[in-house]
Kinemage of the C-alpha trace (Angstrom):
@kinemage 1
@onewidth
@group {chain A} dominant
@subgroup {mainchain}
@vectorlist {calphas} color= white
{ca unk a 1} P 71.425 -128.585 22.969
{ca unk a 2} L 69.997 -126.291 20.140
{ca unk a 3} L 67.579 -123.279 21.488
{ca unk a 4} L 65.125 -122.637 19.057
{ca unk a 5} L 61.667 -121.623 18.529
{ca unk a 6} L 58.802 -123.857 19.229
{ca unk a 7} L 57.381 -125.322 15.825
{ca unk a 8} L 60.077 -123.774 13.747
{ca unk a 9} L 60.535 -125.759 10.346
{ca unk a 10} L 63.926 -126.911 9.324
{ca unk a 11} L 65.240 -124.276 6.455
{ca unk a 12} L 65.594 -126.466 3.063
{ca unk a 13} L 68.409 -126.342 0.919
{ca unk a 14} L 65.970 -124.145 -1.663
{ca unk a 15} L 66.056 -121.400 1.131
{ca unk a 16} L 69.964 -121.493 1.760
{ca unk a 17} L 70.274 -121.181 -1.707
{ca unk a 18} L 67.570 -118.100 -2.035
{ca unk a 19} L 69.807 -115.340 -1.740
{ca unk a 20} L 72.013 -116.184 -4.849
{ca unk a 21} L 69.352 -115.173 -7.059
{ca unk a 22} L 69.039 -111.527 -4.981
{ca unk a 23} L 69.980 -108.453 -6.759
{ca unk a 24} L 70.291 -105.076 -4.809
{ca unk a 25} L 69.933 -101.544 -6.908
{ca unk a 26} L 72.028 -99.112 -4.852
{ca unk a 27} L 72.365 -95.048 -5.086
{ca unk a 28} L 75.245 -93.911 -5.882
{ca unk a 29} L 75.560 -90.192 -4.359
{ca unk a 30} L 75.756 -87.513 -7.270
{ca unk a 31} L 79.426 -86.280 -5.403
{ca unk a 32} L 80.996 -89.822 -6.009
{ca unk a 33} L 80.790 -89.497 -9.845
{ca unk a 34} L 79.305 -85.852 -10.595
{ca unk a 35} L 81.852 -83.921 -9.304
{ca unk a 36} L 82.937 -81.768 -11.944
{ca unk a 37} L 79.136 -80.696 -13.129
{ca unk a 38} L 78.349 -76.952 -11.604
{ca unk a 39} L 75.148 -76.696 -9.952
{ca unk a 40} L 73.370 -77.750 -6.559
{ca unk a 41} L 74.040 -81.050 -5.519
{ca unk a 42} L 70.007 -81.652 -4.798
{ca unk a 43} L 68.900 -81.293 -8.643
{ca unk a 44} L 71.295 -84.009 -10.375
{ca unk a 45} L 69.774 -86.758 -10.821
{ca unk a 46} L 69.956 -90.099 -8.993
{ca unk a 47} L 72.054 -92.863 -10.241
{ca unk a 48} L 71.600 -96.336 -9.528
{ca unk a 49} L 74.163 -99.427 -9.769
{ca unk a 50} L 72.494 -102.997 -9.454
{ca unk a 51} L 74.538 -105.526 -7.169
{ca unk a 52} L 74.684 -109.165 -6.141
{ca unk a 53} L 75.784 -110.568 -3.316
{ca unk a 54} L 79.287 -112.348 -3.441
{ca unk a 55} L 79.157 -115.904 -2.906
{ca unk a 56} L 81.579 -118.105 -0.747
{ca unk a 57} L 83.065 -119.382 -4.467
{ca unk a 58} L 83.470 -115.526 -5.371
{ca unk a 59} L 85.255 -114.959 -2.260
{ca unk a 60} L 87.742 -118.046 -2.815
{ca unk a 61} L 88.346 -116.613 -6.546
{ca unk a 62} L 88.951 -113.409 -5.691
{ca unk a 63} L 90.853 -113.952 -2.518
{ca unk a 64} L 93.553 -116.687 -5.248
{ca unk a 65} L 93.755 -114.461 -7.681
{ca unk a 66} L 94.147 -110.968 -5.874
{ca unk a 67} L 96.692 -112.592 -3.273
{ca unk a 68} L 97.219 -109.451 -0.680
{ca unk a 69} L 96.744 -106.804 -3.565
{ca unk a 70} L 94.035 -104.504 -2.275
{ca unk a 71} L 93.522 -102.803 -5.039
{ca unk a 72} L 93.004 -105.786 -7.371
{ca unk a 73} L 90.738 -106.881 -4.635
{ca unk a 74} L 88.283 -104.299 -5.154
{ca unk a 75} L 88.265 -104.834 -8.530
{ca unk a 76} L 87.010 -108.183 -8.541
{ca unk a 77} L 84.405 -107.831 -6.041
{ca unk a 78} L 83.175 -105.105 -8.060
{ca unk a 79} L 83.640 -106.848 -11.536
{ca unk a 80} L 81.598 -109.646 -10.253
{ca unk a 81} L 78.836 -107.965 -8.253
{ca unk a 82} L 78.108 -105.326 -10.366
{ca unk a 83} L 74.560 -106.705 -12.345
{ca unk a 84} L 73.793 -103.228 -13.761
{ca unk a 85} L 75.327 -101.790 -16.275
{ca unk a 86} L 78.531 -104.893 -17.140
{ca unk a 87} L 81.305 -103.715 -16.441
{ca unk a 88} L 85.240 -105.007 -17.143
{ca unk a 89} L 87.807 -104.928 -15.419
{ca unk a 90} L 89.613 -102.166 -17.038
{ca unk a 91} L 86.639 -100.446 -16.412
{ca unk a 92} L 86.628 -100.632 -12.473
{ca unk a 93} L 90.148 -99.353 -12.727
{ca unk a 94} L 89.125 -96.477 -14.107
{ca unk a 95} L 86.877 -95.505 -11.620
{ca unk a 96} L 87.374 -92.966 -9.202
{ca unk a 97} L 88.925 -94.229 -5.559
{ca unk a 98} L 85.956 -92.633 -4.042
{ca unk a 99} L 83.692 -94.615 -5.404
{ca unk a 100} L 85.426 -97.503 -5.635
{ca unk a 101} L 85.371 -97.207 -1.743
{ca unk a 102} L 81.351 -96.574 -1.620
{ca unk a 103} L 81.007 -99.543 -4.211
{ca unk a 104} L 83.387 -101.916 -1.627
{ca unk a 105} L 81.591 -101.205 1.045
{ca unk a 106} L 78.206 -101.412 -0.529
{ca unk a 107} L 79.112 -105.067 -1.977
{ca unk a 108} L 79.943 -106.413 1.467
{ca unk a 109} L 76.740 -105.180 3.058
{ca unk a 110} L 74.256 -106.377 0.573
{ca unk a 111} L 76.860 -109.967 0.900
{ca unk a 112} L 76.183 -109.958 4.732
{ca unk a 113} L 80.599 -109.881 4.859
{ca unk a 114} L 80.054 -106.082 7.153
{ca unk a 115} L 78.376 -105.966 10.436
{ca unk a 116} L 76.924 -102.321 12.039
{ca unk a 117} L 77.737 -101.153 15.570
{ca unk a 118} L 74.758 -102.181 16.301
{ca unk a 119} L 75.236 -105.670 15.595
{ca unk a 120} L 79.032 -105.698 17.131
{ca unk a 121} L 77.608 -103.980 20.403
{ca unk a 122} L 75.169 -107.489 20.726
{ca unk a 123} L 78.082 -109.684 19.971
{ca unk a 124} L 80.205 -108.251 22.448
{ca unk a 125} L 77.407 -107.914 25.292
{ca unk a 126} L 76.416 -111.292 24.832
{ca unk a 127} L 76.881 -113.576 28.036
{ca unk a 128} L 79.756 -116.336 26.308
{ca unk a 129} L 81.617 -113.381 24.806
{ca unk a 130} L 81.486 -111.674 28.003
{ca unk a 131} L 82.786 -114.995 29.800
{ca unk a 132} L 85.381 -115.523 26.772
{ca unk a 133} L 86.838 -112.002 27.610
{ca unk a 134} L 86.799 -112.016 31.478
{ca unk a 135} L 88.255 -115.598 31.463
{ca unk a 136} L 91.231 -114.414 28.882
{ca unk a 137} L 91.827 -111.511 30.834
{ca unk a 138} L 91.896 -113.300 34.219
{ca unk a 139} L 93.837 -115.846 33.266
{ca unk a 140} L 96.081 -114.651 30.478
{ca unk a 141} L 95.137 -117.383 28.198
{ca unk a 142} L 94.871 -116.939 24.267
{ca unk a 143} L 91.521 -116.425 21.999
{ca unk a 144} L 92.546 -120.175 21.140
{ca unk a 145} L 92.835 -120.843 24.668
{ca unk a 146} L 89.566 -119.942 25.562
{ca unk a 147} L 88.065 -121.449 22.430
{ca unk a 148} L 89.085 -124.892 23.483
{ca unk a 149} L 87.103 -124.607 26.859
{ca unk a 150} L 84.051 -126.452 27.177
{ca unk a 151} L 81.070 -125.033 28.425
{ca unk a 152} L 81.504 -126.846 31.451
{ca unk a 153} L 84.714 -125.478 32.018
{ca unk a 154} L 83.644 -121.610 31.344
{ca unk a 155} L 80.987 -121.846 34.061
{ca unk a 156} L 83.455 -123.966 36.706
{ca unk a 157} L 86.365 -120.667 36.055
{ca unk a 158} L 83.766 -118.242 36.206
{ca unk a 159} L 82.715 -119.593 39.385
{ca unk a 160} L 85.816 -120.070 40.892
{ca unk a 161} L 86.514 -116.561 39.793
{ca unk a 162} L 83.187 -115.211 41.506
{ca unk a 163} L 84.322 -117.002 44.797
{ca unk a 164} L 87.467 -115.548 44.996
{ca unk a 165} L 85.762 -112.526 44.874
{ca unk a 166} L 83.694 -112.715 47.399
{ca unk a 167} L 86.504 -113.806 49.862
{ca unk a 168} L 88.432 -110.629 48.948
């Protein structure tokens, strides 16, 4: 059964497709590429990049042609979601680590690939994920394991577990 709200309307393909089109202008912090100018950090200016978010067919491309190269990795991401100003390749590898770090981390925020503690402190307090956890630690079973159960099956172990429990 799928919860939902009341009256909600169906998303269209138009709206799954929305987000392509987004761009994202991000400041860059005068330390990650000022450095070497004198003066207090509060009167440079502010600098600006313009980003897109990755798409699943970005991700594929990237993930072939980096293999497990980190480094080329970064690259990429940043060679293709970098609107504002173009840049080459040869000119992300010529950037600083630093803010090749800032830009990394920027790209898979705006591209929805990062999650805040926020959001990992309601994953892991929601009820299945709580079951998921107590059942694999009860039982010793694998992630897999536990994936495989139906929800029938959590709430049966999870009772079983409650009345052995109480007889203890």
């Amino acid at each position: 059964m799928i919860v939902g709200h009341e009256g909600a309307a169906l998303i269209t393909p138009e709206e799954l497709f929305a987000g392509n089109t987004a761009t994202f202008d991000v400041e860059i912090p005068p330390s990650l590429f000022d450095s070497e100018r004198a003066g207090d950090p509060a009167s440079r200016p502010v600098r600006k990049i313009r980003l897109r978010p990755l798409t699943v067919k970005d991700i594929q491309l990237i993930a072939k042609a980096a293999k497990d190269d980190e480094v080329l990795t970064s690259v990429l991401m940043i060679q293709k979601a970098v609107v504002e100003p173009p840049l080459k390749q040869s000119d992300v590898a010529s950037m600083r680590s630093g803010l090749v770090s800032f830009l990394v981390d920027r790209i898979n925020h705006v591209s929805g690939l990062t999650t805040t503690e926020e959001e990992l402190r309601a994953i892991a307090d929601a009820p299945i994920v709580q079951a998921f956890y107590l059942l694999a630690k009860e039982f010793n079973w694998t992630p897999q394991q536990v994936r495989e159960l139906t929800i029938g099956q959590v709430v049966g172990y999870l009772e079983c577990l409650n009345q052995g429990r109480k007889q203890a």
